[in-house]
Chimera marker file (.cmm) of the C-alpha trace (Angstrom):
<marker_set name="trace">
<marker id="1" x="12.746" y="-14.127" z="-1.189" r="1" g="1" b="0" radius="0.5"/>
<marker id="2" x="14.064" y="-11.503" z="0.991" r="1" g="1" b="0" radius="0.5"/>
<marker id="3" x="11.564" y="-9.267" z="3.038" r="1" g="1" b="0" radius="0.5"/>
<marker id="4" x="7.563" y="-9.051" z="2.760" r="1" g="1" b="0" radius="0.5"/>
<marker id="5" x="6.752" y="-5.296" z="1.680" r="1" g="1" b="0" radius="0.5"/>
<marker id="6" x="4.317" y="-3.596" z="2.576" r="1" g="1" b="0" radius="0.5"/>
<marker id="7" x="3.265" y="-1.062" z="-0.664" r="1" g="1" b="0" radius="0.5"/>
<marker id="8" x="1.950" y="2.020" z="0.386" r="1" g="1" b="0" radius="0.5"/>
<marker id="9" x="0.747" y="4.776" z="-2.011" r="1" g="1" b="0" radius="0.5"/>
<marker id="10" x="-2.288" y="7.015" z="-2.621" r="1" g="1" b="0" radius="0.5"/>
<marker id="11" x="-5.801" y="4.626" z="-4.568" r="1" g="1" b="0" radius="0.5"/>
<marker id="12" x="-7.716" y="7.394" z="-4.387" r="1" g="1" b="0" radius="0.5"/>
<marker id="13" x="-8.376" y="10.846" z="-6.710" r="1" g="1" b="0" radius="0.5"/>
<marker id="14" x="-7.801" y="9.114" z="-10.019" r="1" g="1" b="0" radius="0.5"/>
<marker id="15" x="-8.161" y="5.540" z="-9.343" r="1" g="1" b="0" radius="0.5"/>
<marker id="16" x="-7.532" y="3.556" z="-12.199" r="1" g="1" b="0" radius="0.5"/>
<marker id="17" x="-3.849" y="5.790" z="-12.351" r="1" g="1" b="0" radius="0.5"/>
<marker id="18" x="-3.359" y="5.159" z="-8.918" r="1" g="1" b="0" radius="0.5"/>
<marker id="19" x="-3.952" y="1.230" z="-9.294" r="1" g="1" b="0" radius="0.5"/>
<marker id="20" x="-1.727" y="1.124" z="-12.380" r="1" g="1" b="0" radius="0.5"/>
<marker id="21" x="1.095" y="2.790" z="-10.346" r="1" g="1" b="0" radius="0.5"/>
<marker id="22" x="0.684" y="0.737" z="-7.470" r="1" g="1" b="0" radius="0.5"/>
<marker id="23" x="1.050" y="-2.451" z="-9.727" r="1" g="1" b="0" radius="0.5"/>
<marker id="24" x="3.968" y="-0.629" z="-11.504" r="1" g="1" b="0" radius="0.5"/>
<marker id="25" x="5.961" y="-0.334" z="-7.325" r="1" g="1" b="0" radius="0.5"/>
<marker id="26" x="4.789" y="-3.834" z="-7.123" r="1" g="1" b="0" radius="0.5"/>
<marker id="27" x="6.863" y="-5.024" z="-9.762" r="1" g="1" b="0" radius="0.5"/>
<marker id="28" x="9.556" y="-3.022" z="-9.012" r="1" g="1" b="0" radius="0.5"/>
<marker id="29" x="9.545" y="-4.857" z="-5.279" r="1" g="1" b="0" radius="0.5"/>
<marker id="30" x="9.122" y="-7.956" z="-6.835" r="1" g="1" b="0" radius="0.5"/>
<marker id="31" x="12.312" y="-7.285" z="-9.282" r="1" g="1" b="0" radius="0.5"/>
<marker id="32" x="14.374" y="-6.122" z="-6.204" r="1" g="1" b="0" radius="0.5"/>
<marker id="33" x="13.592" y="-9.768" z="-4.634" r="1" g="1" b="0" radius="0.5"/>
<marker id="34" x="10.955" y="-9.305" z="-2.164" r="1" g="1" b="0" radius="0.5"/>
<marker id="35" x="7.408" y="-10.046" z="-1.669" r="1" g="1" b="0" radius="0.5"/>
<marker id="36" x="4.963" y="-6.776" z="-2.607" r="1" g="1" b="0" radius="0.5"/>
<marker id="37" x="1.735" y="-7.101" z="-0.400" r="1" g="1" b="0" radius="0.5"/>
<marker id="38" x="-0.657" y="-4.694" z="-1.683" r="1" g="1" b="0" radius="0.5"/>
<marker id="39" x="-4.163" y="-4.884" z="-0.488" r="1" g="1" b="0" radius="0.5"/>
<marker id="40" x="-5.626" y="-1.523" z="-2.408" r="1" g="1" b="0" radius="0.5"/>
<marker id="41" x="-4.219" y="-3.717" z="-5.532" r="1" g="1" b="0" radius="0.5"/>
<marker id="42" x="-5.921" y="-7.151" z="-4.948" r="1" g="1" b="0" radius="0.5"/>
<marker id="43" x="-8.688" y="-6.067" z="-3.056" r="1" g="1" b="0" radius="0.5"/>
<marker id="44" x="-10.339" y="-3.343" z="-5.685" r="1" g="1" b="0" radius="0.5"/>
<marker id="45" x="-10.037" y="-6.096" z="-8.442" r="1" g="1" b="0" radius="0.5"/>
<marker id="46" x="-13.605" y="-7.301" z="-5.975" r="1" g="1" b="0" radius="0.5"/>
<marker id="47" x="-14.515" y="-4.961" z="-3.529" r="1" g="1" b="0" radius="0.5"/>
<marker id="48" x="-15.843" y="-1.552" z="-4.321" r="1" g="1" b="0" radius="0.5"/>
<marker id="49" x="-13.890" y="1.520" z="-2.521" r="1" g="1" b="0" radius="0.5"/>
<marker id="50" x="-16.647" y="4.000" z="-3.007" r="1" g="1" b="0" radius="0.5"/>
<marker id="51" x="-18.565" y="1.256" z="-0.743" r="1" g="1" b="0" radius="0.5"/>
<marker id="52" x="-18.326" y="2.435" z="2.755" r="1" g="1" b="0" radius="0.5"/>
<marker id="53" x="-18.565" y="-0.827" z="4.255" r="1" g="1" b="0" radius="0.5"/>
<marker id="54" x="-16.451" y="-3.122" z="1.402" r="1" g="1" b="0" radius="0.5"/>
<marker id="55" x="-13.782" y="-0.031" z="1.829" r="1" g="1" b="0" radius="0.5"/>
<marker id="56" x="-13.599" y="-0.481" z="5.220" r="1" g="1" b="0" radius="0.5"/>
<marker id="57" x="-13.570" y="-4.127" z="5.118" r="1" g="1" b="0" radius="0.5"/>
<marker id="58" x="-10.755" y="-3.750" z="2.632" r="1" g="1" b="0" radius="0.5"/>
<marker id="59" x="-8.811" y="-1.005" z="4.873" r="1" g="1" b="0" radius="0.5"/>
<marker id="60" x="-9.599" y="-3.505" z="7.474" r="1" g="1" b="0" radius="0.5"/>
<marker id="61" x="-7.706" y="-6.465" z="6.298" r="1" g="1" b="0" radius="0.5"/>
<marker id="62" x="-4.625" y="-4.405" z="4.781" r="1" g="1" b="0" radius="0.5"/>
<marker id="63" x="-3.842" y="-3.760" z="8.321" r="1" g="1" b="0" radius="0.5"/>
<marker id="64" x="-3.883" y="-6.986" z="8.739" r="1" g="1" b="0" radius="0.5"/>
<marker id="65" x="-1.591" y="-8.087" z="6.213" r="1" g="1" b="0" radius="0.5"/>
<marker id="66" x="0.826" y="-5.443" z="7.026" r="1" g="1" b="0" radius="0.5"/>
<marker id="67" x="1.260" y="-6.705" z="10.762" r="1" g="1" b="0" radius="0.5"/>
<marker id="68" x="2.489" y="-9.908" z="8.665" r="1" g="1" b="0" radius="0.5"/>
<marker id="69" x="5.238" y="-7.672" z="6.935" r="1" g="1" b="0" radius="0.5"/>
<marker id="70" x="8.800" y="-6.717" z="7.399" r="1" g="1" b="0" radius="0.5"/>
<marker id="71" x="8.405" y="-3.141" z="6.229" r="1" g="1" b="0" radius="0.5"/>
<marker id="72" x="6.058" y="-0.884" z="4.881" r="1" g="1" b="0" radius="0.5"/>
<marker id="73" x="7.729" y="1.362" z="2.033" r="1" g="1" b="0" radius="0.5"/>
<marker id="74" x="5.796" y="4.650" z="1.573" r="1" g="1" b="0" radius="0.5"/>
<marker id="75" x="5.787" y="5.902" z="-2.044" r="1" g="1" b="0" radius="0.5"/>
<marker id="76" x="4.663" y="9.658" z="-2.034" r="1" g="1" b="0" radius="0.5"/>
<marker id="77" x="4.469" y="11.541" z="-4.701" r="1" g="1" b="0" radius="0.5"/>
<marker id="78" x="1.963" y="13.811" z="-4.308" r="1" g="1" b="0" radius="0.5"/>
<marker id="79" x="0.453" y="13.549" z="-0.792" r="1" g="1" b="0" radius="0.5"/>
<marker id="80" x="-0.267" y="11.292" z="2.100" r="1" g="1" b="0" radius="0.5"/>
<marker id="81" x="-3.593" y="10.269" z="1.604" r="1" g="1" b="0" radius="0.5"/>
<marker id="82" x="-6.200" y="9.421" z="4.574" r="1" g="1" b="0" radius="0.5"/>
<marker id="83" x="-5.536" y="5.388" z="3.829" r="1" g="1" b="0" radius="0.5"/>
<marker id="84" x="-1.954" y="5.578" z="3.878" r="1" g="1" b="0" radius="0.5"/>
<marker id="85" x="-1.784" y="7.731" z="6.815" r="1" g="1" b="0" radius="0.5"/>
<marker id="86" x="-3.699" y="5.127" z="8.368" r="1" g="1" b="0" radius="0.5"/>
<marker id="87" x="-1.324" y="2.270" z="7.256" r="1" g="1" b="0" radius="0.5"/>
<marker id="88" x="1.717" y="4.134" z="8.105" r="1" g="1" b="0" radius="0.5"/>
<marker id="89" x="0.455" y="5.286" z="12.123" r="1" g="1" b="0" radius="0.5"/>
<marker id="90" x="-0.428" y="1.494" z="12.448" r="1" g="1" b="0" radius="0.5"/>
<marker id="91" x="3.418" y="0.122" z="11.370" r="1" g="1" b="0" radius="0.5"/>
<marker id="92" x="4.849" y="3.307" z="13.802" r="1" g="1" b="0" radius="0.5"/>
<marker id="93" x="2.410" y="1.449" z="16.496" r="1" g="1" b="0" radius="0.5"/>
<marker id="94" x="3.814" y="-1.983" z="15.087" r="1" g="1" b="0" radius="0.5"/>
<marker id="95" x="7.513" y="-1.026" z="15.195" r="1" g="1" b="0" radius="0.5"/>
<marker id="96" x="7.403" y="-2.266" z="11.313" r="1" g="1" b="0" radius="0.5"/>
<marker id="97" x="10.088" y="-0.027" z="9.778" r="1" g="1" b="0" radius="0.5"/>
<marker id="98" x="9.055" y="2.706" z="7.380" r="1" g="1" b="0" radius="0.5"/>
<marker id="99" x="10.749" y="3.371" z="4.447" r="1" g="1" b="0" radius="0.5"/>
<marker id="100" x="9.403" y="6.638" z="2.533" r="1" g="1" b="0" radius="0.5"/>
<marker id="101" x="9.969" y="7.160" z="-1.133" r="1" g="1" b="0" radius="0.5"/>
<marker id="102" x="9.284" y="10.744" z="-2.818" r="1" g="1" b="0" radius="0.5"/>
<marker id="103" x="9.574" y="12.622" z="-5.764" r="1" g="1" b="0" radius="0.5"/>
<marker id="104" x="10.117" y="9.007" z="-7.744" r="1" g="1" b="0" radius="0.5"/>
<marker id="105" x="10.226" y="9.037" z="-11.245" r="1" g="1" b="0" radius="0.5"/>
<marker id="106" x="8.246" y="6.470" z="-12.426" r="1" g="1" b="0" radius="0.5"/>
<link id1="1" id2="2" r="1" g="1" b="0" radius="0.2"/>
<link id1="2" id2="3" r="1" g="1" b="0" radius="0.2"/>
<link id1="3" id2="4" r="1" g="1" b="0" radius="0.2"/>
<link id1="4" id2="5" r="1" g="1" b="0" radius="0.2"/>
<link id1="5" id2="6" r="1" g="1" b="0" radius="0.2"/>
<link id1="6" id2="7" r="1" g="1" b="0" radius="0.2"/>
<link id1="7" id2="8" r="1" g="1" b="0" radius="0.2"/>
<link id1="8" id2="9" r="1" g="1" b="0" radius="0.2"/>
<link id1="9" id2="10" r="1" g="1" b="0" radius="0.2"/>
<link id1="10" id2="11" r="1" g="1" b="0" radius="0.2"/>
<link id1="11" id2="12" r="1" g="1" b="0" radius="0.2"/>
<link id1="12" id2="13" r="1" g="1" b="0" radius="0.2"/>
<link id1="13" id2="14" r="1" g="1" b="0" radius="0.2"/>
<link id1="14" id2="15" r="1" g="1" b="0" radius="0.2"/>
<link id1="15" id2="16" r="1" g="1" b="0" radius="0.2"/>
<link id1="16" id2="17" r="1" g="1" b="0" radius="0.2"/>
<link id1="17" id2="18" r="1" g="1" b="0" radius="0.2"/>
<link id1="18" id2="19" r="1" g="1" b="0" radius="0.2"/>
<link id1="19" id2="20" r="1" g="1" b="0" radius="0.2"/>
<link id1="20" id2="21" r="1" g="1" b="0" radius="0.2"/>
<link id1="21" id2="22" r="1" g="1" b="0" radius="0.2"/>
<link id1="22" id2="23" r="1" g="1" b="0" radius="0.2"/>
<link id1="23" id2="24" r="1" g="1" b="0" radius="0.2"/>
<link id1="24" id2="25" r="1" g="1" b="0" radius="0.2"/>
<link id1="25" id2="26" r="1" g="1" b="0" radius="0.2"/>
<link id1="26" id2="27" r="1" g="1" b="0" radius="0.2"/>
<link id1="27" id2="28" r="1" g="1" b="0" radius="0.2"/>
<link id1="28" id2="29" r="1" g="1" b="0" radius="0.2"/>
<link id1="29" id2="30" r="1" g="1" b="0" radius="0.2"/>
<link id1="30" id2="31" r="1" g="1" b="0" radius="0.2"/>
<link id1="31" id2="32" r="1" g="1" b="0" radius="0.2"/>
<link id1="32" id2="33" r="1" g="1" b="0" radius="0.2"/>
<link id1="33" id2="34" r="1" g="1" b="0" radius="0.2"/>
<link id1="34" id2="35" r="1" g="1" b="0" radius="0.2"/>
<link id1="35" id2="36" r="1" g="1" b="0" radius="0.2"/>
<link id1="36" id2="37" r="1" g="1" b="0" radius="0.2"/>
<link id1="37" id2="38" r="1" g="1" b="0" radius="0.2"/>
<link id1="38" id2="39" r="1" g="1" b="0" radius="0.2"/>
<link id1="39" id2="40" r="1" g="1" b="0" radius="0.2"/>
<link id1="40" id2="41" r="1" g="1" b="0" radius="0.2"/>
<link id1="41" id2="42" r="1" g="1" b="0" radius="0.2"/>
<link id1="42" id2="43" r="1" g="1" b="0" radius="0.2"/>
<link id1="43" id2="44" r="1" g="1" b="0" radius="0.2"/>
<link id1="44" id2="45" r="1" g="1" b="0" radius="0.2"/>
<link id1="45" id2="46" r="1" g="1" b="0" radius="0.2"/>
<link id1="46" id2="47" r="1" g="1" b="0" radius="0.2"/>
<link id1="47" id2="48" r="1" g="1" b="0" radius="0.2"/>
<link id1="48" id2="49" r="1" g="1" b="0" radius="0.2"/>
<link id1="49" id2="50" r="1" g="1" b="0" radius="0.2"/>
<link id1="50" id2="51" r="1" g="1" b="0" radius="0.2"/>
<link id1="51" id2="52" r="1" g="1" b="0" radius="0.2"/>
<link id1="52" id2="53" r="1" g="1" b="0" radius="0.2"/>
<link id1="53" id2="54" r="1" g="1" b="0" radius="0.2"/>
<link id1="54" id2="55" r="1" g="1" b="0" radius="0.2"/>
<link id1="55" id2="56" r="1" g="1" b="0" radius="0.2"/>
<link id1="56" id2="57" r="1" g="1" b="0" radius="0.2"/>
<link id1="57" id2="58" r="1" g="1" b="0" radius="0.2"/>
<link id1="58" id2="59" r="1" g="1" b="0" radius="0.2"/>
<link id1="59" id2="60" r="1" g="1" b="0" radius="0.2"/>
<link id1="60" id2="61" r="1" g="1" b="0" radius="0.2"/>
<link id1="61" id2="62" r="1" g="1" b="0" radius="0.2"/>
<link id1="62" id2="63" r="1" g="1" b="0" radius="0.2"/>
<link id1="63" id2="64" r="1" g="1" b="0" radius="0.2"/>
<link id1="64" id2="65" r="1" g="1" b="0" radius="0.2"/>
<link id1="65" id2="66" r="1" g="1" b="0" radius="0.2"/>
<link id1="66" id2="67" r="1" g="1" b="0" radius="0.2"/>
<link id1="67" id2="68" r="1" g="1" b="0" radius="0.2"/>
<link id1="68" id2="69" r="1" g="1" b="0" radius="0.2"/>
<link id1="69" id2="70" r="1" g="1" b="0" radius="0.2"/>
<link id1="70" id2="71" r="1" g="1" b="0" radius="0.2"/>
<link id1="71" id2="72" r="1" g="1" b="0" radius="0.2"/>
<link id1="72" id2="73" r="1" g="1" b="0" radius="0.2"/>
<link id1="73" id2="74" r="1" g="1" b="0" radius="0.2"/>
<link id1="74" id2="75" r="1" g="1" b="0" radius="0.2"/>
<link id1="75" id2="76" r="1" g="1" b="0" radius="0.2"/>
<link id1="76" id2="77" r="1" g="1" b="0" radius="0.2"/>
<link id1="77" id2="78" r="1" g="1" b="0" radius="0.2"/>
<link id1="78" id2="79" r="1" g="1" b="0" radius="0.2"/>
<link id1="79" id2="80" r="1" g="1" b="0" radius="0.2"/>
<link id1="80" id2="81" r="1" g="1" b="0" radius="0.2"/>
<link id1="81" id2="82" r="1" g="1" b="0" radius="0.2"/>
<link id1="82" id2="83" r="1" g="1" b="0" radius="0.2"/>
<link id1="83" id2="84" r="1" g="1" b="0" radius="0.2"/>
<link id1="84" id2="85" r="1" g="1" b="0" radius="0.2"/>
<link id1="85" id2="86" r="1" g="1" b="0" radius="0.2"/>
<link id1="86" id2="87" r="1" g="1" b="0" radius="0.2"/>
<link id1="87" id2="88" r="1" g="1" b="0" radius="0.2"/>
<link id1="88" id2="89" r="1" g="1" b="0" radius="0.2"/>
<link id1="89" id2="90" r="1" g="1" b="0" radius="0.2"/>
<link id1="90" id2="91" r="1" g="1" b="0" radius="0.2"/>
<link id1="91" id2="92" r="1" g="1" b="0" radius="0.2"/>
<link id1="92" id2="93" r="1" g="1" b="0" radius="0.2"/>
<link id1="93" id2="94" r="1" g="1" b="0" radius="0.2"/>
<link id1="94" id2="95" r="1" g="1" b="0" radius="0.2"/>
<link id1="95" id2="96" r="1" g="1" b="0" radius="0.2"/>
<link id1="96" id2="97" r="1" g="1" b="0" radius="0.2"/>
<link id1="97" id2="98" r="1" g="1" b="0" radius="0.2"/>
<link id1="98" id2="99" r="1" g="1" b="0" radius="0.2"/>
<link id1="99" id2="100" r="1" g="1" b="0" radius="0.2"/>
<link id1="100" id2="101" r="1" g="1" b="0" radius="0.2"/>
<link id1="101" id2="102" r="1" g="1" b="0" radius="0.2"/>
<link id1="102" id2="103" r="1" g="1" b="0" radius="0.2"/>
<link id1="103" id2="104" r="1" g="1" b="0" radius="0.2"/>
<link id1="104" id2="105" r="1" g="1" b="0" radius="0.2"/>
<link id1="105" id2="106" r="1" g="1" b="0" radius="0.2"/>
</marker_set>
């Protein structure tokens, strides 16, 4: 395994969408031989993001998973939303390298 990545791309608006597409850049970091850490992924399969506090606790421990990665690789396709503007400040803070993505055809 190469590099731990750091997926970053819009949950909210129309969630279930969102998750799917956030699986789909998981695989596609996975094919490409690195590790995809995705906490809006894994931690919406239990915790409930329209829950203030479970949404914060998620938020919360994404951050801390991405201080554990090698880069965070911003996929953008429609707009920077308030999460991944959070995520992406924090790795500028961090000195993890960004790597944005846009107008991907998936």
């Amino acid at each position: 395994m190469e590099k731990k990545i750091f997926v970053c791309s819009k949950l909210r608006g129309d969630f279930e969408r969102n998750r799917n597409i956030a699986e789909l850049l998981c695989r596609i970091v996975a094919l490409k031989g690195h590790i995809p850490i995705a906490p809006h992924v894994y931690f919406t399969r239990f915790l409930e993001d329209d829950n203030e506090f479970e949404r914060n606790f998620g938020i919360s421990a994404g951050i801390e998973l991405l201080d554990m990665c090698d880069e965070i690789w911003v996929f953008n396709f429609e707009n920077i939303s308030e999460g991944m503007r959070l995520e992406i400040s924090h790795a500028h803070k961090k000195n993890i390298p960004v790597k944005q993505f846009c107008n991907f055809e998936l």
